[in-house]
N, C-alpha and C positions, 0 to 999 in steps of 0.2 A: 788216231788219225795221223797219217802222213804226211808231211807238212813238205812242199816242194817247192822252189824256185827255178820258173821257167819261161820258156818264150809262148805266148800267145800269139796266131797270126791276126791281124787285121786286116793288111792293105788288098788290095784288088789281084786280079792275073798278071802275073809277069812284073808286078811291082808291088815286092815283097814291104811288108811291113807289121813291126813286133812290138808288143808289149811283154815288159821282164814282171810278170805277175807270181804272188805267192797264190798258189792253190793244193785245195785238196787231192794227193797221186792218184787217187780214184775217178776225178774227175776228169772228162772228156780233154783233150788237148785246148781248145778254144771257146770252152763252157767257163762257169762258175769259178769265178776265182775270189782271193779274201780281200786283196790288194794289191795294188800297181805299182810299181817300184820305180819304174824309168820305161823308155822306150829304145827300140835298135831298127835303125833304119838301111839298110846294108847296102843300098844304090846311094844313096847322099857321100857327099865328099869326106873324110877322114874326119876332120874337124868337128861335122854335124852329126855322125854318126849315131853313137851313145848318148841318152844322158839317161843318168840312176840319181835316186834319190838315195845318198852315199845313209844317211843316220839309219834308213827305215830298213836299208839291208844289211846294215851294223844288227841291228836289232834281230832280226827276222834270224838272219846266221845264228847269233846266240843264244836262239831261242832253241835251236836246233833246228832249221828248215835246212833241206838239203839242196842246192843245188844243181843241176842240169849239167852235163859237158858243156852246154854251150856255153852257160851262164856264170858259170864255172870259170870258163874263158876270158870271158870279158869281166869279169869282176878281178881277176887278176891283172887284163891288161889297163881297167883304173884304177888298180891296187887296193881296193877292197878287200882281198883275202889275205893280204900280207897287214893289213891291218887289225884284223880277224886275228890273225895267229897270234900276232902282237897283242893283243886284246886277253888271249887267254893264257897264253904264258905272264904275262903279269899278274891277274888273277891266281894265276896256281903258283907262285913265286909267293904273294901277297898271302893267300891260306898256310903254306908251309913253314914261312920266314916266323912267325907269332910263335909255332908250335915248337921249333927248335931253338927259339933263344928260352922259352917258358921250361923246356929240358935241358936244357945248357944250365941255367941259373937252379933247378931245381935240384941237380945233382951233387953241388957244390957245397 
């Protein structure tokens, strides 16, 4: 299964409005989805725009859900994926660092 992070439409004609939902890539654009993430309101003023629940797409990212161009976008412009990046280069710093001090001292 496909694991996607994407915009959901909600709002009416001519006044757009999004839910940032994790769903299955199989599933219809504005069907079934696992979880709600945040909202994006794109006529509200800058300030109101966005909000994401930052932990649940810490999570979701790590798990491997993919993101959208758009979503994509805007998690970069709340800096979400620079936290992400962050998030796994110390993991993979954190895995490697054991294994070469344990051949460092091993060799000795």
């Amino acid at each position: 299964m496909a694991v996607k992070i994407r915009l959901a439409r909600v709002g009416r004609r001519k006044a757009p409005y999004y839910r940032i939902v994790v769903a299955d890539s199989r599933r219809a654009r504005d069907g079934r989805f696992i979880e709600i993430l945040g909202r994006y309101q794109p006529l509200q003023e800058e300030d109101n725009q966005l909000s994401v629940c930052e932990e649940r797409a810490l999570r979701w990212l790590g798990e491997g859900a993919i993101p959208s161009d758009t979503v994509r976008s805007i998690f970069r412009k709340l800096g979400i994926m620079r936290k992400f990046h962050e998030q796994r280069q110390s993991k993979k710093t954190a895995v490697t660092s054991p294994l070469a001090a344990v051949d460092g001292q091993g060799g000795a």
